[in-house]
N, C-alpha and C positions, 0 to 999 in steps of 0.2 A: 331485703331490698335488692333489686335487680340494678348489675353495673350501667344499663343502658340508661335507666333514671336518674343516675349517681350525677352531678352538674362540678363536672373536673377542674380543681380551683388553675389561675394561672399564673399564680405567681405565690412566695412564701415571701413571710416579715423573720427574721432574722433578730433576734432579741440580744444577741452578744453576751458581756459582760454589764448587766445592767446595776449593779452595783457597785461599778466604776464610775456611772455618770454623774457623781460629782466633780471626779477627776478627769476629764473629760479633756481639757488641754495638756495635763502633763502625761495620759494614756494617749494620747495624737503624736507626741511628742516623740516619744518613747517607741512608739511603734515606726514612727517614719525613721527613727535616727537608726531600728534594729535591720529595718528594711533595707534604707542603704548600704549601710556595712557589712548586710548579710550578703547583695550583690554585688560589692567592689571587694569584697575578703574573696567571694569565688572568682570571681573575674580575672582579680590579681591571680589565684592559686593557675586558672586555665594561662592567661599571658603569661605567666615565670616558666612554665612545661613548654610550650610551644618556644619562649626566649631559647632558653637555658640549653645547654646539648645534652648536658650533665644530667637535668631530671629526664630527657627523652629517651627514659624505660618501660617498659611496661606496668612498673607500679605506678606510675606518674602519671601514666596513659591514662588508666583506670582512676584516678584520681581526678584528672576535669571530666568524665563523662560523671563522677560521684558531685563534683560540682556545679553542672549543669543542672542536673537531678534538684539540687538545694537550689537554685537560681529558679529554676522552675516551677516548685514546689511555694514557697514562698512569696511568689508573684501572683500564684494562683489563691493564694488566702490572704495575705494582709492588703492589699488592697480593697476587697468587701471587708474587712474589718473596716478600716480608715473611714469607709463611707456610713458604716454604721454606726461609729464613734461620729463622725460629724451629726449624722441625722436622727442619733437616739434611738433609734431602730434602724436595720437595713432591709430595702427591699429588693428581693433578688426576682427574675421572671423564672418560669419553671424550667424552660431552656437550660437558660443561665444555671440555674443550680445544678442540672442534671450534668453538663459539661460542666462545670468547676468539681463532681464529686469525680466525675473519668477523671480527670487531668490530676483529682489530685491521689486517686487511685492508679496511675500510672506513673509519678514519680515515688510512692511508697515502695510499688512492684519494684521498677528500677533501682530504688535504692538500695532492697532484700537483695537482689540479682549480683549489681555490683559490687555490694561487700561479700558476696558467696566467692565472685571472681576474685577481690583482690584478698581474700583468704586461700583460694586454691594458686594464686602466684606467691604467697608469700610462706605456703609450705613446700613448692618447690624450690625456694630457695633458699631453705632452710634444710630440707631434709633431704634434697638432691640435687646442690649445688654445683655439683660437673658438670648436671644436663641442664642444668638450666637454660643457659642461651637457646641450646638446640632443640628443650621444647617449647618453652615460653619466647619463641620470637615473634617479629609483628607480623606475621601472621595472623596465627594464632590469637592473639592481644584483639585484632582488628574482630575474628570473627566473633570471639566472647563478648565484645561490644555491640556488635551487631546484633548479636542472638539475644543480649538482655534487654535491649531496646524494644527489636520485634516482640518480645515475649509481652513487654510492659503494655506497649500499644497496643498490642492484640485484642490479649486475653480478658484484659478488663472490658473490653465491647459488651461482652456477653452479660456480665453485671446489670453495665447501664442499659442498655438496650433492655432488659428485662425491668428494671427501676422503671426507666422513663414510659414503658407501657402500663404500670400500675395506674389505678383512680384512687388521685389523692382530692375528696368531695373537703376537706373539711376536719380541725381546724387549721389554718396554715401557716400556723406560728411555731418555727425553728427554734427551739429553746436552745440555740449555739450558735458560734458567729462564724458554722460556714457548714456545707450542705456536706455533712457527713451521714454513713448508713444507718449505725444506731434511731439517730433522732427521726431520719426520715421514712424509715420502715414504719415506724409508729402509727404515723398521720395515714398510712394508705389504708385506702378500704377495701382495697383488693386482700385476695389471697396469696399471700406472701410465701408460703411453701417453697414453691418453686425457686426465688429466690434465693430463698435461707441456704438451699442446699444446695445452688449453683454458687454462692459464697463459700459454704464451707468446700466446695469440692475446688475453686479454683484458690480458696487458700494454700493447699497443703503443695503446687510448684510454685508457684509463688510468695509463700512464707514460711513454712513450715518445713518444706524439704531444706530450701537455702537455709533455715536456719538449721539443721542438722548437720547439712555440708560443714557449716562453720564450725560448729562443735567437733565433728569430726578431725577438722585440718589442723584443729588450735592440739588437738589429743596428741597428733602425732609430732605435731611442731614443739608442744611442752615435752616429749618424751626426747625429741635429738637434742634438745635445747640443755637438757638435764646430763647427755651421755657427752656433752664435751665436757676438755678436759680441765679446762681453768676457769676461775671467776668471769675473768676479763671477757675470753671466747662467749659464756654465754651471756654478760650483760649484754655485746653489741649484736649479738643473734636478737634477743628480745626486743633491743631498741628498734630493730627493725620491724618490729609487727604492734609496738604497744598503740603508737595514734591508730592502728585501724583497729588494736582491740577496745580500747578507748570507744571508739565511735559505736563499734557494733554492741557493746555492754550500753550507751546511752539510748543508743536507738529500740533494740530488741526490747530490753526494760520496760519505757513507755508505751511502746507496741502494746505487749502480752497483757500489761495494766488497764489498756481500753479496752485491747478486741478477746482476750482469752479470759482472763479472770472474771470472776462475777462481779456482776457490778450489781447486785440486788441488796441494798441499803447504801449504796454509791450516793452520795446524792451529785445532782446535776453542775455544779459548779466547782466538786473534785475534778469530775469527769472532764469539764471545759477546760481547767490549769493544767491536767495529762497532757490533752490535747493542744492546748497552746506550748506544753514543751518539746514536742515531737513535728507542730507544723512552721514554730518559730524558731523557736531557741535550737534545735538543732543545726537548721540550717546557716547558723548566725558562728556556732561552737565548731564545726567541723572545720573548717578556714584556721579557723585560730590554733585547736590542735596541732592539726598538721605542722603549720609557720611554725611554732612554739617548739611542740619538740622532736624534730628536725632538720638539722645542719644543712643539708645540702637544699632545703628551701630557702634560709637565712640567708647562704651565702649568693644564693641565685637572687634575691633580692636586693640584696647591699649590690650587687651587681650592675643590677638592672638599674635603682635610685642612680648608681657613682651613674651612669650611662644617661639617663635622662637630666642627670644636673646639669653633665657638660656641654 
């Protein structure tokens, strides 16, 4: 069949969790109540850095631009959820989809980017503690930030712009409740080649390498961590890196589980729960982390509450 005959559908139906739809008000429920506190848990984490003078370091720094990333990320999906839990199905226009999978392939990028950052600050601070200020100052801070944004927004272009020129004739139902690539490769009647391998080729600065950096930094940061000299020195070296190792152990996890491992006898509604814990519950757990267990978040809150009471 020649592309030119092909009749380019324009819009996909969106099937969600359709064996939820009995549960139907307390999965509405549940999802607006995760939604809010996913964006007031970041919100707060960004207002307490900018309060406080105490967290305005560079790990902190790097820590609202990571919860930006979750504020972003999570605005770009549960909402089309919300609508498709209300209307049994959702129906997204092809636009629509195309821009919700960039947006939400530019906060995954950004997320890989930032935690490579806030692993390469916190093995400087760890393993060359003298220099620290003098090479981790905001400078430096500013332009890492810089660069992982540009990176995010860029590079994912090249993806969608190749996506949105595919001919999807037919059928156009999204077996998942939000326009990720797995499902949507399927439905195209194009040649997808191209694609596959502008995928995997902008995976590996954007996923794969950041994820080496981390392995890398955590190797050298467990090897000083281990040559101090007392208990005490190395619990509170640790304590300083465990919430971001925490995060990058929840995040990478989920990741490798949809896009690396095989998913051939997966079925489709494993694959949806992966993905609802890496587009929801991440974004919802990082906040909490952090405030949890870190003092100088604590006390910048109790702060901030005594300051708003009065």
């Amino acid at each position: 069949m020649q592309e030119s005959n092909i009749t380019s559908i324009t819009d996909f139906i969106l099937l969600g969790f359709q064996s939820l739809q009995s549960f139907r008000t307390i999965s509405l429920f549940i999802l607006l109540v995760i939604y809010s506190m996913t964006v007031c848990g970041n919100l707060l984490i960004i207002t307490l850095v900018f309060y406080s003078k105490n967290l305005q370091t560079p790990m902190y720094l790097f820590l609202t631009q990571l919860s930006l990333s979750d504020i972003m990320l999570t605005t770009d999906i549960i909402p089309n959820m919300l609508h498709t839990i209300v209307n049994k199905v959702g129906t997204i226009s092809f636009v629509g989809c195309i821009t919700q999978f960039y947006f939400f392939v530019v906060t995954e990028s950004s997320e890989c980017l930032l935690l490579t950052v806030m692993s390469y600050d916190r093995y400087l601070a760890i393993c060359n503690p003298l220099h620290y200020t003098c090479i981790m100052d905001s400078i430096l801070s500013i332009k890492l930030i810089i660069i992982s944004w540009l990176l995010s927004f860029s590079m994912p272009l090249i993806d969608t712009v190749t996506l949105g020129l595919l001919y999807f004739c037919g059928p156009q139902i999204i077996d998942h409740f939000f326009c990720d690539y797995p499902p949507l490769i399927v439905l195209s009647c194009s040649d997808t080649s191209v694609l596959q391998l502008e995928v995997i080729f902008l995976s590996f600065p954007l996923v794969i390498l950041p994820f080496i950096l981390i392995i890398v930094s955590y190797i050298y940061i467990i090897q000083a961590i281990l040559r101090l000299s007392s208990f005490t020195k190395r619990q509170k070296a640790f304590s300083t890196c465990s919430s971001h190792l925490t995060i990058v152990s929840i995040f990478y996890t989920t990741l490798f589980c949809i896009y690396v491992l095989p998913t051939r006898g997966q079925s489709r509604s494993i694959s949806k729960v992966l993905s609802l814990f890496y587009t929801v519950v991440t974004p919802l757990i990082n906040p909490i982390i952090y405030s949890l267990r870190n003092k100088d978040v604590k006390i910048a809150f109790e702060k901030f509450i005594c300051k708003i009471a009065l």
